[in-house]
C-alpha positions as CSV (number, residue, x, y, z in Angstrom):
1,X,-23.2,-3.7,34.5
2,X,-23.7,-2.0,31.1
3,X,-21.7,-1.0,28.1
4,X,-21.9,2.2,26.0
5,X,-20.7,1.8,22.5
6,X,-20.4,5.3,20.6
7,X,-19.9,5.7,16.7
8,X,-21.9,2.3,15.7
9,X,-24.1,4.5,13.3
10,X,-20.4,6.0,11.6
11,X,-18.6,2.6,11.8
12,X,-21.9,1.3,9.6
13,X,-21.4,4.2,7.5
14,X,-17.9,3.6,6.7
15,X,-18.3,-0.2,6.6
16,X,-21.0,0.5,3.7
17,X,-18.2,2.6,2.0
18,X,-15.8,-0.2,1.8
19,X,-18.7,-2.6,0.4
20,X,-20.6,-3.9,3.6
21,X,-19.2,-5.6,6.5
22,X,-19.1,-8.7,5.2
23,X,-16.5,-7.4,2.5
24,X,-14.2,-5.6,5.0
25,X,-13.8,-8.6,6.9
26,X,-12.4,-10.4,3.6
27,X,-10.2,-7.9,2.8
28,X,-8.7,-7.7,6.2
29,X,-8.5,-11.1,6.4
30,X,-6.3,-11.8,3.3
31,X,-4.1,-8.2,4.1
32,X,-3.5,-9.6,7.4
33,X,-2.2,-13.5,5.6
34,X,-0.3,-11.0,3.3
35,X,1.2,-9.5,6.1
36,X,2.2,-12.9,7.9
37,X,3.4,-14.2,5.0
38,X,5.6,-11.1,4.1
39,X,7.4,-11.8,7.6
40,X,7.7,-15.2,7.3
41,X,10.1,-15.2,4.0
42,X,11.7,-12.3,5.5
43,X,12.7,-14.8,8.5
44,X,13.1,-17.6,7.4
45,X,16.7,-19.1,6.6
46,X,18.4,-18.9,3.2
47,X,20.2,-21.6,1.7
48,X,19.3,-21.8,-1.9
49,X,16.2,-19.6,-1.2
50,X,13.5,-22.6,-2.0
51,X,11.7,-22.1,1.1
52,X,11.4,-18.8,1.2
53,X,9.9,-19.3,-2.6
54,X,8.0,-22.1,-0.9
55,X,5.7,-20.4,0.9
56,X,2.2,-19.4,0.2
57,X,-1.2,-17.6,1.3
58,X,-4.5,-19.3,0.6
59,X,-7.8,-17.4,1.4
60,X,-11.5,-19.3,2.1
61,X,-14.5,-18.6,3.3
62,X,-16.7,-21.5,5.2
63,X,-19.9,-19.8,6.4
64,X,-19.5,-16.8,8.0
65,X,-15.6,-17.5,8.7
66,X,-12.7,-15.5,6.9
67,X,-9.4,-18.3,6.5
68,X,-6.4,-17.7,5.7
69,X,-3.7,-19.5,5.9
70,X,0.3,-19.0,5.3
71,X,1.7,-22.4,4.2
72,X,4.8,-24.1,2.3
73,X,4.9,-27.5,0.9
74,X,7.9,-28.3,1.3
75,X,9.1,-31.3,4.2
76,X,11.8,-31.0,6.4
């Protein structure tokens, strides 16, 4: 069995454009949280709105892992 990839050398290209690999990666990474955590206070219940203001994104890197992670502190 064997795989083709095409467009390697333009994906490298474009991935240099947008500051190397490494930074896309980051920057998807926390657009994607963004993203979640958009939804998430569009979803969730309103009372008196505290857990929609509740919630939170928080963004780490440990090695060559992207984290993020959508979060509220608040106990039910």
């Amino acid at each position: 069995m064997s795989i083709e990839v095409k467009g390697l050398g333009e994906l490298a290209k474009k991935l240099a454009k947008l500051g190397g690999a490494d930074t896309a990666i980051s920057n998807g990474t926390r657009e994607a949280a963004r993203i979640v955590n958009n939804s998430a206070k569009e979803l969730c219940p309103v009372d008196n709105g505290n857990l929609r203001a509740s919630l939170h994104t928080d963004y780490k890197r440990e090695g060559s892992k992207h984290i993020a992670v959508s979060y509220t502190h608040l106990t039910l």
